[in-house]
N, C-alpha and C positions, 0 to 999 in steps of 0.2 A: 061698717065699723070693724067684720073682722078681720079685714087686708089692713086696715090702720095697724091694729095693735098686731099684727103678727110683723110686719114689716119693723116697727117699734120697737118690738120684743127684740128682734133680730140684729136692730142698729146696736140695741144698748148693751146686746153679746159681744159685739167686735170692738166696741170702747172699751169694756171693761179688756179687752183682752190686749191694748193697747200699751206700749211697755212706756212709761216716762223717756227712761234714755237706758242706754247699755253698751257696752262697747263690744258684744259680739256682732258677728254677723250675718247671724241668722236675726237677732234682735233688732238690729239695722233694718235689714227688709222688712223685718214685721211693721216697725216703724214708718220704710216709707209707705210700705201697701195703707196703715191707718192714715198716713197724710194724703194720700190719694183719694180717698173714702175721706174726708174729712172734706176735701176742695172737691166735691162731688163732681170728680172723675171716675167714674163707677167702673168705665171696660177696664180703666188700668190698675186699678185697685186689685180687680177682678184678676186679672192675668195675674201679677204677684203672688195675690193668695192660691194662686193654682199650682205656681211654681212651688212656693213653699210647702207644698202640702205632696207634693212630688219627691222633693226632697228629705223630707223631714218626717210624711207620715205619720202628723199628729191630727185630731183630730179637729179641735178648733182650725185647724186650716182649712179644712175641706166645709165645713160650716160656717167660715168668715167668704168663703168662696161662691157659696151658694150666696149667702143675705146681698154680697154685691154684686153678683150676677142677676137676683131677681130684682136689687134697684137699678140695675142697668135695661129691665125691662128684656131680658134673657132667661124666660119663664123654664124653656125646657132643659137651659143644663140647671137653673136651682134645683126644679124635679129630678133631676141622675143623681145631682151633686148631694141632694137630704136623702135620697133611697137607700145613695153609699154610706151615706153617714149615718144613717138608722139600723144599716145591715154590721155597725161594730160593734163588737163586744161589750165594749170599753164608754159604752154611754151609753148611760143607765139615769133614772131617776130624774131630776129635773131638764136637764139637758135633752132627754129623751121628747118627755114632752114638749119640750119648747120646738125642737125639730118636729114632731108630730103636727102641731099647730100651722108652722111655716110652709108643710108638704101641702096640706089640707089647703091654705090660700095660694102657692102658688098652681094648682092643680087643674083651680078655676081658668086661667091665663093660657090653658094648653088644649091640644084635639089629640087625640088616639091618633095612632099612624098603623095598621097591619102589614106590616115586612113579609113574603114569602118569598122563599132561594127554590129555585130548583137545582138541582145538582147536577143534571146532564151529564151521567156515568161518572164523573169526578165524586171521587173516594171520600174528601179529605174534607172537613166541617168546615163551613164557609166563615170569615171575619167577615162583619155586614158596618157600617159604620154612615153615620149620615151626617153630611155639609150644610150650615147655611148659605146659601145664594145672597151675599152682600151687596146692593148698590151703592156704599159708602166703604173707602177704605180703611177709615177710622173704625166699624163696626167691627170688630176681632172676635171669631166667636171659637174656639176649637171643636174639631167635629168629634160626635158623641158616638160610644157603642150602643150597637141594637143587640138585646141580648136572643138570639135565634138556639130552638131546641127541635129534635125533630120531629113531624109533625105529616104520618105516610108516609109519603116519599119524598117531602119536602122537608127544606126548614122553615121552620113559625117563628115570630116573635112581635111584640108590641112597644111602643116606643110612645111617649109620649112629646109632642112638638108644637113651640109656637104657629102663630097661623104664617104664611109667605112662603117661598117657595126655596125646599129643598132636594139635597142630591142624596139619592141612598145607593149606596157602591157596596157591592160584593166581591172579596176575593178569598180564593181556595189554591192551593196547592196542585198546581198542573194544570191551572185553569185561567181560561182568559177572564180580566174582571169585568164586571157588569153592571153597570150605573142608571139608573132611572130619575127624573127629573119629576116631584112631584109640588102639587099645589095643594097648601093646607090650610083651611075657613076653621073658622070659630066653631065651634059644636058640629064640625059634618065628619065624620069618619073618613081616612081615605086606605085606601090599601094601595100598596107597592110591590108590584111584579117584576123579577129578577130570574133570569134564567143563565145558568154556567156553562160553559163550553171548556170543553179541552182544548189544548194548546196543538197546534198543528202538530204530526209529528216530522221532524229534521228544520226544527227551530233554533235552535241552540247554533254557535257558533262551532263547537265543534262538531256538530252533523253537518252541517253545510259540505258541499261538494268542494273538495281541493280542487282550485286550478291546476292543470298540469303544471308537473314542474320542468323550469325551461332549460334548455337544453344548454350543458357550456359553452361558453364563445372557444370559440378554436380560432383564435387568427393566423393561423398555420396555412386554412384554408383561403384565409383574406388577401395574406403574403402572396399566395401563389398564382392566384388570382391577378394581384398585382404584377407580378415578376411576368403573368404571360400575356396582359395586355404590355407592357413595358417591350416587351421578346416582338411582338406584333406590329408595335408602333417603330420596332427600331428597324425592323425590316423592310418598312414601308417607305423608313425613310433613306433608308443605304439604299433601293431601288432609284428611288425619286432622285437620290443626289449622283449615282451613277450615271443613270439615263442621260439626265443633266451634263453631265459632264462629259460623256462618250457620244453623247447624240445632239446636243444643243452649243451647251459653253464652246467646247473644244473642238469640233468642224468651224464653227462662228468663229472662234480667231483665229485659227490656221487658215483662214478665205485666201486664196489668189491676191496680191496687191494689184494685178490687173484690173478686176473687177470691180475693187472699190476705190480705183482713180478718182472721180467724179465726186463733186460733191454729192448728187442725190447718192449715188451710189455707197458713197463714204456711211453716208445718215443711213441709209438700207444695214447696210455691211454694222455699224454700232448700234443700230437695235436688236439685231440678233445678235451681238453678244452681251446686250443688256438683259435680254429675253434669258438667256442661257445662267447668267450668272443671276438670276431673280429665281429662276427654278432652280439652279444648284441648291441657293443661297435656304429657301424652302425646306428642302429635303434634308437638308445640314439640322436645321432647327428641330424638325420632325425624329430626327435618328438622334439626337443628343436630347429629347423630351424621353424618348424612349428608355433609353441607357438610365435616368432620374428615376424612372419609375420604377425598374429592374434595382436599383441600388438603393430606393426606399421602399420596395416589398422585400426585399433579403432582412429587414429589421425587424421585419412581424417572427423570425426563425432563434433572435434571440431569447434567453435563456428567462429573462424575470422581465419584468413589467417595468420595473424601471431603467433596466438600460436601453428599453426601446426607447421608453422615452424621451431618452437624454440625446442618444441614435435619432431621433428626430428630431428633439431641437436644434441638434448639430446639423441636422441637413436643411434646415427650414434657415437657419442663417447663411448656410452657404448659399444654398439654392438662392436668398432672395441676393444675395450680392454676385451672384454668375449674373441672376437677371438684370440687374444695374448696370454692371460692368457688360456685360451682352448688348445692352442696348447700344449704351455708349459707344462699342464697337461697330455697330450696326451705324452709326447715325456719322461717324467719320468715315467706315469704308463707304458709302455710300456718297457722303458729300464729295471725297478723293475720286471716286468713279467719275461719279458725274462733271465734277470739274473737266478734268481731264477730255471725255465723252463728248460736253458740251463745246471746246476753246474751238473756235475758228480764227484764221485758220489751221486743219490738222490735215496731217497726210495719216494713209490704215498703213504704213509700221511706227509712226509716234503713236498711234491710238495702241497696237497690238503690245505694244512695249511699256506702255503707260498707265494699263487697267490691270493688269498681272497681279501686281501687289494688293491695289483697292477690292478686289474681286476676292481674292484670298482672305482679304480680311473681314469684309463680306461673310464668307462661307463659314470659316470660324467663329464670328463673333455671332453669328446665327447659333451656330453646335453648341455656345456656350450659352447663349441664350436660353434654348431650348433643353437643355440640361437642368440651367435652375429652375425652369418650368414645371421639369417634369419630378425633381428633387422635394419642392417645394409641394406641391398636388399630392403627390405620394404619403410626404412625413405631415402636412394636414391633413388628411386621408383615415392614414392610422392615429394620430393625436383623437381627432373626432370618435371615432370608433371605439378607441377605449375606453372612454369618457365614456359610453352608452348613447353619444348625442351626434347627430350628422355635424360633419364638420364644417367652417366656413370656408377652409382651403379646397376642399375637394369640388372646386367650380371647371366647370369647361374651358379648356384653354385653346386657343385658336395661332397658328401661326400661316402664314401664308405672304404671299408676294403682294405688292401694291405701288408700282411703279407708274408715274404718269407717262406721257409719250417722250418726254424727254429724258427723264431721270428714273435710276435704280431704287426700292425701297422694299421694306419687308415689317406686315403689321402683327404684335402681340398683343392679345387681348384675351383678358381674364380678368379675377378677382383674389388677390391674394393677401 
Protein backbone atom coordinates (compact mmCIF):
# COMPACT_ATOMS: atom_id res chain seq x y z
CA UNK A 1 0.00 0.00 0.00
CA UNK A 2 2.97 2.25 0.58
CA UNK A 3 4.20 2.53 -3.35
CA UNK A 4 0.28 3.01 -4.06
CA UNK A 5 -0.07 6.10 -2.08
CA UNK A 6 3.32 7.53 -2.69
CA UNK A 7 3.07 7.01 -6.36
CA UNK A 8 -0.66 8.82 -5.80
CA UNK A 9 0.73 11.40 -3.71
CA UNK A 10 3.06 12.19 -6.38
CA UNK A 11 0.48 12.11 -9.52
CA UNK A 12 -1.79 14.40 -7.76
CA UNK A 13 1.50 17.07 -7.24
CA UNK A 14 1.85 17.33 -11.05
CA UNK A 15 -1.94 17.84 -11.72
CA UNK A 16 -2.25 20.15 -9.37
CA UNK A 17 0.63 21.80 -11.09
CA UNK A 18 -0.87 21.51 -14.32
CA UNK A 19 -1.69 25.15 -15.92
CA UNK A 20 -5.39 25.25 -17.60
CA UNK A 21 -3.99 27.30 -20.59
CA UNK A 22 -1.59 30.30 -20.90
CA UNK A 23 -0.01 31.87 -23.54
CA UNK A 24 3.64 31.85 -22.40
CA UNK A 25 6.08 29.52 -23.24
CA UNK A 26 7.27 28.07 -20.64
CA UNK A 27 3.49 27.40 -19.70
CA UNK A 28 3.05 25.84 -23.08
CA UNK A 29 5.66 23.06 -22.14
CA UNK A 30 4.47 22.69 -18.80
CA UNK A 31 1.33 22.01 -20.56
CA UNK A 32 2.52 19.64 -23.01
CA UNK A 33 4.80 17.74 -20.51
CA UNK A 34 1.05 17.30 -18.38
CA UNK A 35 -0.44 15.94 -21.54
CA UNK A 36 2.23 13.51 -21.96
CA UNK A 37 1.76 12.37 -18.33
CA UNK A 38 -1.88 12.43 -18.87
CA UNK A 39 -1.74 9.92 -22.12
CA UNK A 40 0.67 7.97 -20.02
CA UNK A 41 3.70 8.43 -21.98
CA UNK A 42 5.70 8.59 -19.06
CA UNK A 43 9.76 8.75 -20.95
CA UNK A 44 8.24 11.88 -22.73
CA UNK A 45 6.70 13.58 -20.09
CA UNK A 46 9.68 12.65 -18.28
CA UNK A 47 12.23 14.36 -20.80
CA UNK A 48 10.09 17.69 -20.88
CA UNK A 49 10.13 18.04 -17.28
CA UNK A 50 13.76 17.62 -17.25
CA UNK A 51 14.16 20.13 -19.88
CA UNK A 52 12.10 22.57 -17.92
CA UNK A 53 13.69 22.26 -14.93
CA UNK A 54 17.14 22.83 -16.83
CA UNK A 55 15.97 25.83 -17.89
CA UNK A 56 13.81 27.41 -15.50
CA UNK A 57 15.23 25.87 -12.24
CA UNK A 58 12.15 25.79 -10.37
CA UNK A 59 11.54 23.23 -8.20
CA UNK A 60 8.32 21.63 -8.98
CA UNK A 61 10.10 20.68 -12.08
CA UNK A 62 12.57 18.63 -10.92
CA UNK A 63 9.88 16.85 -8.71
CA UNK A 64 7.35 16.50 -11.63
CA UNK A 65 10.62 14.80 -13.08
CA UNK A 66 11.11 12.46 -10.59
CA UNK A 67 6.97 11.29 -10.08
CA UNK A 68 7.36 10.53 -13.94
CA UNK A 69 10.47 8.98 -14.22
CA UNK A 70 9.57 6.52 -11.32
CA UNK A 71 6.13 5.81 -13.35
CA UNK A 72 8.22 5.34 -16.20
CA UNK A 73 9.66 2.44 -13.99
CA UNK A 74 13.16 4.64 -14.08
CA UNK A 75 13.70 3.97 -10.10
CA UNK A 76 17.24 5.28 -10.09
CA UNK A 77 16.99 8.79 -11.65
CA UNK A 78 13.43 9.40 -9.25
CA UNK A 79 16.21 8.58 -6.53
CA UNK A 80 19.05 11.68 -7.86
CA UNK A 81 16.16 13.54 -9.12
CA UNK A 82 14.21 13.61 -4.92
CA UNK A 83 17.90 13.67 -3.32
CA UNK A 84 18.32 17.00 -5.62
CA UNK A 85 15.11 18.05 -4.66
CA UNK A 86 15.31 17.47 -1.03
CA UNK A 87 18.87 19.07 -1.01
CA UNK A 88 16.93 22.87 -1.74
CA UNK A 89 16.39 25.28 0.38
CA UNK A 90 13.29 26.34 -0.97
CA UNK A 91 11.15 23.07 0.13
CA UNK A 92 10.25 23.02 3.16
CA UNK A 93 7.25 21.87 5.08
CA UNK A 94 4.58 19.76 3.29
CA UNK A 95 6.39 19.43 0.08
CA UNK A 96 9.42 18.17 2.07
CA UNK A 97 7.52 15.34 3.25
CA UNK A 98 5.71 14.34 0.47
CA UNK A 99 9.30 14.09 -1.24
CA UNK A 100 10.53 12.22 1.74
CA UNK A 101 7.74 9.55 1.31
CA UNK A 102 8.48 9.26 -2.59
CA UNK A 103 12.44 8.68 -1.81
CA UNK A 104 11.52 6.05 0.83
CA UNK A 105 9.22 4.00 -1.96
CA UNK A 106 11.36 4.51 -4.74
CA UNK A 107 14.58 3.38 -2.85
CA UNK A 108 12.94 -0.17 -2.56
CA UNK A 109 13.14 -0.39 -6.58
CA UNK A 110 17.17 0.20 -6.54
CA UNK A 111 20.67 -1.83 -5.56
CA UNK A 112 23.67 0.09 -4.19
CA UNK A 113 26.41 0.51 -6.86
CA UNK A 114 30.25 1.19 -4.96
CA UNK A 115 32.08 3.35 -7.79
CA UNK A 116 35.95 3.38 -7.03
CA UNK A 117 38.43 5.80 -9.51
CA UNK A 118 41.85 5.27 -9.15
CA UNK A 119 43.69 8.06 -10.40
CA UNK A 120 46.98 6.85 -11.93
CA UNK A 121 49.23 10.00 -11.21
CA UNK A 122 46.33 12.15 -12.81
CA UNK A 123 46.13 15.32 -10.66
CA UNK A 124 42.70 16.35 -11.47
CA UNK A 125 39.14 14.99 -9.64
CA UNK A 126 37.66 12.50 -11.81
CA UNK A 127 33.71 13.20 -13.49
CA UNK A 128 32.36 9.64 -12.92
CA UNK A 129 28.87 9.37 -14.56
CA UNK A 130 26.80 6.10 -15.40
CA UNK A 131 24.66 4.94 -18.74
CA UNK A 132 21.83 2.75 -18.95
CA UNK A 133 22.57 0.05 -21.50
CA UNK A 134 19.11 0.29 -23.53
CA UNK A 135 17.63 -2.71 -25.70
CA UNK A 136 14.87 -0.41 -26.85
CA UNK A 137 15.36 2.94 -28.57
CA UNK A 138 12.23 4.18 -27.27
CA UNK A 139 13.82 3.77 -23.49
CA UNK A 140 15.55 7.36 -23.13
CA UNK A 141 17.20 7.52 -20.10
CA UNK A 142 19.98 10.37 -19.41
CA UNK A 143 23.12 9.23 -17.70
CA UNK A 144 23.22 10.21 -14.10
CA UNK A 145 26.30 11.78 -11.79
CA UNK A 146 28.06 9.47 -9.24
CA UNK A 147 28.97 11.84 -6.67
CA UNK A 148 32.91 10.48 -6.06
CA UNK A 149 35.00 12.11 -2.89
CA UNK A 150 38.30 10.93 -1.87
CA UNK A 151 38.70 8.06 -0.18
CA UNK A 152 43.08 7.09 0.20
CA UNK A 153 44.25 7.15 -2.77
CA UNK A 154 41.14 6.74 -4.52
CA UNK A 155 37.87 8.19 -5.37
CA UNK A 156 34.66 6.61 -3.49
CA UNK A 157 31.39 7.24 -4.13
CA UNK A 158 27.78 5.31 -4.17
CA UNK A 159 25.14 5.55 -6.58
CA UNK A 160 22.11 4.03 -6.25
CA UNK A 161 20.72 2.06 -9.66
CA UNK A 162 17.98 0.01 -11.14
CA UNK A 163 18.67 -3.69 -11.54
CA UNK A 164 20.26 -4.28 -15.76
CA UNK A 165 23.15 -3.58 -17.03
CA UNK A 166 25.09 -0.43 -16.76
CA UNK A 167 28.12 1.64 -18.05
CA UNK A 168 30.13 3.82 -15.40
CA UNK A 169 32.73 6.04 -17.34
CA UNK A 170 35.46 8.10 -15.72
CA UNK A 171 36.91 11.12 -16.90
CA UNK A 172 39.74 13.59 -15.68
CA UNK A 173 41.83 16.16 -17.11
CA UNK A 174 44.94 14.72 -18.97
CA UNK A 175 43.53 11.40 -18.76
CA UNK A 176 42.44 8.77 -20.91
CA UNK A 177 38.53 7.87 -19.89
CA UNK A 178 37.67 4.68 -18.31
CA UNK A 179 34.41 2.84 -18.56
CA UNK A 180 33.36 -0.54 -16.99
CA UNK A 181 30.34 -2.33 -17.92
CA UNK A 182 28.45 -3.56 -14.80
CA UNK A 183 25.54 -6.09 -14.00
CA UNK A 184 23.04 -4.83 -11.31
CA UNK A 185 20.39 -7.72 -9.30
CA UNK A 186 17.79 -6.75 -7.03
CA UNK A 187 19.38 -6.51 -3.42
CA UNK A 188 23.14 -7.78 -4.41
CA UNK A 189 25.63 -5.01 -4.02
CA UNK A 190 28.03 -4.47 -6.82
CA UNK A 191 31.12 -2.54 -6.93
CA UNK A 192 32.76 -0.82 -10.11
CA UNK A 193 36.39 -0.66 -10.74
CA UNK A 194 37.91 2.17 -12.66
CA UNK A 195 41.47 2.89 -13.13
CA UNK A 196 42.86 6.34 -15.00
CA UNK A 197 45.60 6.61 -17.19
CA UNK A 198 47.49 9.53 -18.57
CA UNK A 199 47.35 10.56 -21.90
CA UNK A 200 50.37 9.54 -23.88
CA UNK A 201 52.76 12.19 -23.99
CA UNK A 202 52.94 13.92 -28.01
CA UNK A 203 49.25 13.54 -28.48
CA UNK A 204 48.04 16.58 -29.34
CA UNK A 205 48.19 17.66 -32.76
CA UNK A 206 50.50 20.08 -32.43
CA UNK A 207 53.31 17.68 -30.72
CA UNK A 208 52.99 15.51 -33.41
CA UNK A 209 56.20 15.44 -35.67
CA UNK A 210 56.08 18.10 -38.74
CA UNK A 211 56.52 16.35 -41.98
CA UNK A 212 59.43 17.92 -43.69
CA UNK A 213 58.82 20.74 -45.50
CA UNK A 214 59.02 20.08 -49.28
CA UNK A 215 61.39 21.67 -51.09
CA UNK A 216 60.31 24.44 -53.92
CA UNK A 217 59.72 23.22 -57.30
CA UNK A 218 62.31 25.03 -59.45
CA UNK A 219 61.40 24.23 -62.88
CA UNK A 220 64.48 26.04 -64.07
CA UNK A 221 65.95 22.64 -63.34
CA UNK A 222 63.00 20.83 -65.41
CA UNK A 223 63.80 23.46 -68.42
CA UNK A 224 67.08 22.54 -68.55
CA UNK A 225 66.74 19.20 -68.42
CA UNK A 226 64.37 19.52 -71.11
CA UNK A 227 66.52 21.88 -73.33
CA UNK A 228 69.58 18.97 -72.99
CA UNK A 229 67.66 16.00 -73.81
CA UNK A 230 66.09 18.22 -76.78
CA UNK A 231 70.40 19.38 -77.51
CA UNK A 232 70.79 15.35 -77.52
CA UNK A 233 68.03 14.10 -79.58
CA UNK A 234 68.94 17.01 -82.20
CA UNK A 235 72.22 15.64 -82.54
CA UNK A 236 71.42 12.39 -83.05
CA UNK A 237 69.30 13.36 -85.55
CA UNK A 238 71.61 16.08 -87.75
CA UNK A 239 74.08 12.70 -87.56
CA UNK A 240 71.41 10.19 -88.75
CA UNK A 241 70.28 12.60 -91.44
CA UNK A 242 73.85 13.44 -92.56
CA UNK A 243 75.08 9.98 -92.65
CA UNK A 244 71.94 9.61 -94.75
CA UNK A 245 72.62 11.87 -97.03
CA UNK A 246 76.40 11.67 -97.56
CA UNK A 247 76.58 7.97 -97.33
CA UNK A 248 73.19 6.44 -98.33
CA UNK A 249 70.68 8.90 -100.29
CA UNK A 250 73.33 10.81 -102.24
CA UNK A 251 76.05 7.96 -103.60
CA UNK A 252 72.37 6.02 -104.27
CA UNK A 253 71.42 8.49 -106.85
CA UNK A 254 74.50 9.78 -108.24
CA UNK A 255 74.81 5.50 -109.31
CA UNK A 256 76.57 5.08 -112.85
CA UNK A 257 73.34 4.90 -115.43
CA UNK A 258 75.69 1.99 -116.57
CA UNK A 259 74.85 -0.13 -113.95
CA UNK A 260 71.46 0.36 -113.55
CA UNK A 261 70.47 -0.33 -117.38
CA UNK A 262 68.77 -3.56 -116.64
CA UNK A 263 65.81 -3.79 -115.16
CA UNK A 264 67.06 -6.04 -112.10
CA UNK A 265 69.58 -3.76 -111.92
CA UNK A 266 67.13 -0.63 -112.26
CA UNK A 267 64.91 -2.33 -109.09
CA UNK A 268 68.68 -2.84 -107.28
CA UNK A 269 69.73 0.71 -108.08
CA UNK A 270 65.78 2.31 -106.50
CA UNK A 271 66.02 0.49 -103.51
CA UNK A 272 69.01 1.98 -102.30
CA UNK A 273 67.68 5.11 -102.97
CA UNK A 274 64.55 4.35 -101.17
CA UNK A 275 66.67 2.95 -98.46
CA UNK A 276 68.60 6.35 -98.41
CA UNK A 277 65.72 8.63 -98.49
CA UNK A 278 63.77 6.27 -95.53
CA UNK A 279 66.95 7.04 -93.26
CA UNK A 280 67.39 10.64 -94.32
CA UNK A 281 63.74 10.99 -94.11
CA UNK A 282 64.15 9.29 -90.07
CA UNK A 283 66.76 11.51 -88.98
CA UNK A 284 64.95 14.74 -90.34
CA UNK A 285 62.15 13.73 -87.91
CA UNK A 286 64.47 12.82 -84.96
CA UNK A 287 66.48 16.41 -85.45
CA UNK A 288 63.24 18.53 -85.81
CA UNK A 289 61.67 16.36 -82.28
CA UNK A 290 64.80 17.70 -80.97
CA UNK A 291 64.68 21.42 -81.88
CA UNK A 292 60.51 21.03 -79.99
CA UNK A 293 61.90 20.01 -77.20
CA UNK A 294 64.79 22.74 -76.75
CA UNK A 295 61.87 25.35 -77.67
CA UNK A 296 59.48 23.89 -75.06
CA UNK A 297 62.14 23.80 -72.18
CA UNK A 298 63.30 27.46 -73.04
CA UNK A 299 59.43 28.22 -71.35
CA UNK A 300 60.18 26.66 -68.06
CA UNK A 301 63.06 30.20 -68.00
CA UNK A 302 59.99 32.32 -68.27
CA UNK A 303 59.22 34.93 -65.66
CA UNK A 304 55.50 33.96 -64.08
CA UNK A 305 53.50 30.94 -64.29
CA UNK A 306 51.25 32.15 -66.34
CA UNK A 307 53.01 33.07 -69.40
CA UNK A 308 54.40 29.67 -69.40
CA UNK A 309 51.51 28.63 -69.52
CA UNK A 310 50.07 30.42 -72.26
CA UNK A 311 53.92 29.60 -74.03
CA UNK A 312 52.48 26.21 -73.97
CA UNK A 313 49.35 26.20 -74.98
CA UNK A 314 50.66 28.09 -77.84
CA UNK A 315 53.06 25.36 -78.64
CA UNK A 316 50.69 22.48 -77.88
CA UNK A 317 48.55 24.10 -80.81
CA UNK A 318 51.14 24.40 -83.08
CA UNK A 319 52.88 21.45 -82.31
CA UNK A 320 49.68 19.43 -82.87
CA UNK A 321 49.06 21.16 -86.38
CA UNK A 322 53.01 20.76 -87.70
CA UNK A 323 52.00 16.96 -86.69
CA UNK A 324 48.86 16.96 -89.10
CA UNK A 325 50.35 18.90 -91.59
CA UNK A 326 53.73 16.63 -91.28
CA UNK A 327 51.93 13.74 -91.77
CA UNK A 328 50.11 14.89 -94.57
CA UNK A 329 53.32 15.81 -96.06
CA UNK A 330 54.69 12.52 -95.30
CA UNK A 331 51.78 10.51 -96.73
CA UNK A 332 52.19 12.64 -100.47
CA UNK A 333 55.96 12.60 -100.65
CA UNK A 334 55.80 9.39 -100.21
CA UNK A 335 52.88 8.22 -102.55
CA UNK A 336 54.94 10.89 -105.38
CA UNK A 337 58.16 8.76 -104.53
CA UNK A 338 56.80 5.63 -104.91
CA UNK A 339 54.75 6.30 -107.95
CA UNK A 340 57.42 7.57 -109.71
CA UNK A 341 59.83 4.32 -108.16
CA UNK A 342 57.31 2.01 -109.05
CA UNK A 343 56.11 3.09 -113.09
CA UNK A 344 57.60 0.55 -115.53
CA UNK A 345 58.69 1.09 -117.82
CA UNK A 346 61.54 3.72 -116.29
CA UNK A 347 65.02 4.16 -117.27
CA UNK A 348 67.81 5.45 -113.62
CA UNK A 349 67.90 9.15 -115.31
CA UNK A 350 63.76 9.33 -115.34
CA UNK A 351 64.05 7.73 -111.88
CA UNK A 352 67.19 10.05 -110.86
CA UNK A 353 65.27 13.17 -111.99
CA UNK A 354 61.87 12.16 -110.82
CA UNK A 355 62.39 11.32 -106.86
CA UNK A 356 64.40 14.71 -106.07
CA UNK A 357 61.48 16.56 -105.32
CA UNK A 358 59.20 13.54 -103.52
CA UNK A 359 62.31 12.76 -101.35
CA UNK A 360 62.69 16.40 -100.41
CA UNK A 361 59.58 16.53 -99.38
CA UNK A 362 59.91 13.45 -97.49
CA UNK A 363 62.68 14.81 -95.55
CA UNK A 364 60.95 17.97 -94.72
CA UNK A 365 57.55 17.03 -94.01
CA UNK A 366 59.39 14.36 -91.53
CA UNK A 367 61.43 17.69 -89.71
CA UNK A 368 58.05 19.20 -89.49
CA UNK A 369 56.56 16.34 -88.22
CA UNK A 370 58.89 15.67 -85.67
CA UNK A 371 59.03 19.27 -84.46
CA UNK A 372 55.34 19.24 -83.51
CA UNK A 373 56.38 15.93 -81.74
CA UNK A 374 58.66 17.16 -79.83
CA UNK A 375 56.73 20.84 -79.26
CA UNK A 376 53.94 19.09 -78.21
CA UNK A 377 55.84 16.38 -75.55
CA UNK A 378 57.60 19.17 -74.21
CA UNK A 379 54.57 21.92 -73.58
CA UNK A 380 52.45 18.57 -72.15
CA UNK A 381 55.39 17.89 -70.13
CA UNK A 382 55.46 21.24 -68.32
CA UNK A 383 51.51 21.81 -68.35
CA UNK A 384 51.63 18.43 -66.29
CA UNK A 385 54.12 19.41 -63.99
CA UNK A 386 52.86 22.42 -62.98
CA UNK A 387 49.64 21.16 -62.14
CA UNK A 388 51.67 18.78 -59.55
CA UNK A 389 50.25 15.77 -61.70
CA UNK A 390 52.19 13.67 -64.57
CA UNK A 391 51.13 14.77 -67.67
CA UNK A 392 49.16 12.88 -70.44
CA UNK A 393 51.38 14.44 -73.15
CA UNK A 394 54.58 13.41 -71.86
CA UNK A 395 54.12 9.75 -73.52
CA UNK A 396 57.03 8.20 -75.53
CA UNK A 397 57.08 9.11 -78.99
CA UNK A 398 58.59 7.02 -81.65
CA UNK A 399 59.58 7.95 -85.07
CA UNK A 400 61.22 5.75 -87.51
CA UNK A 401 61.27 4.19 -91.23
CA UNK A 402 58.77 1.59 -92.39
CA UNK A 403 58.87 0.97 -95.91
CA UNK A 404 57.72 -2.32 -97.41
CA UNK A 405 59.99 -3.73 -100.49
CA UNK A 406 58.50 -1.70 -102.86
CA UNK A 407 57.55 1.60 -101.34
CA UNK A 408 58.97 4.56 -99.01
CA UNK A 409 57.21 5.27 -95.47
CA UNK A 410 57.97 6.62 -92.28
CA UNK A 411 55.90 5.52 -88.78
CA UNK A 412 54.69 8.14 -85.87
CA UNK A 413 53.63 6.80 -82.85
CA UNK A 414 52.62 8.34 -79.65
CA UNK A 415 49.86 9.64 -77.45
CA UNK A 416 49.00 13.13 -77.67
Amino acid sequence: MLIVQGVALAMAMVTADAPAASASSKEQRVAAAYQQFEKQRHVEAALEFEALWRDFKEPRFLFNAAVTRYTARHYAHAVAYLNEYLALAEVKGADRDEAKAQLEVARREVSSVQVRVQPGGVAGAPTVTARWVSELASDLRPQLPVPVAPSGAAQSGVIQLDPGTWVVRAEALGAEPAEVQIKVAAGAPVTAELALKPLPPKTGPEDQAKPPAEKPFDGRKIGLATIGVGAGVTIIGAVVTGVAQGKEFGPALKADPATCATWPDLQSCSAEVRAGATLRGAGAGVLGAGVGLIGSGAVWYARTERARKIAWYVETGVGAAAVVGGIVGLVLGANSFNEVNATAPATWTELQGGVKGPATTFAVSSAVAGLGAGLVAGAGLGLGLSRGRSSQYAKALQIGGGPGRGALGLTLSGRF
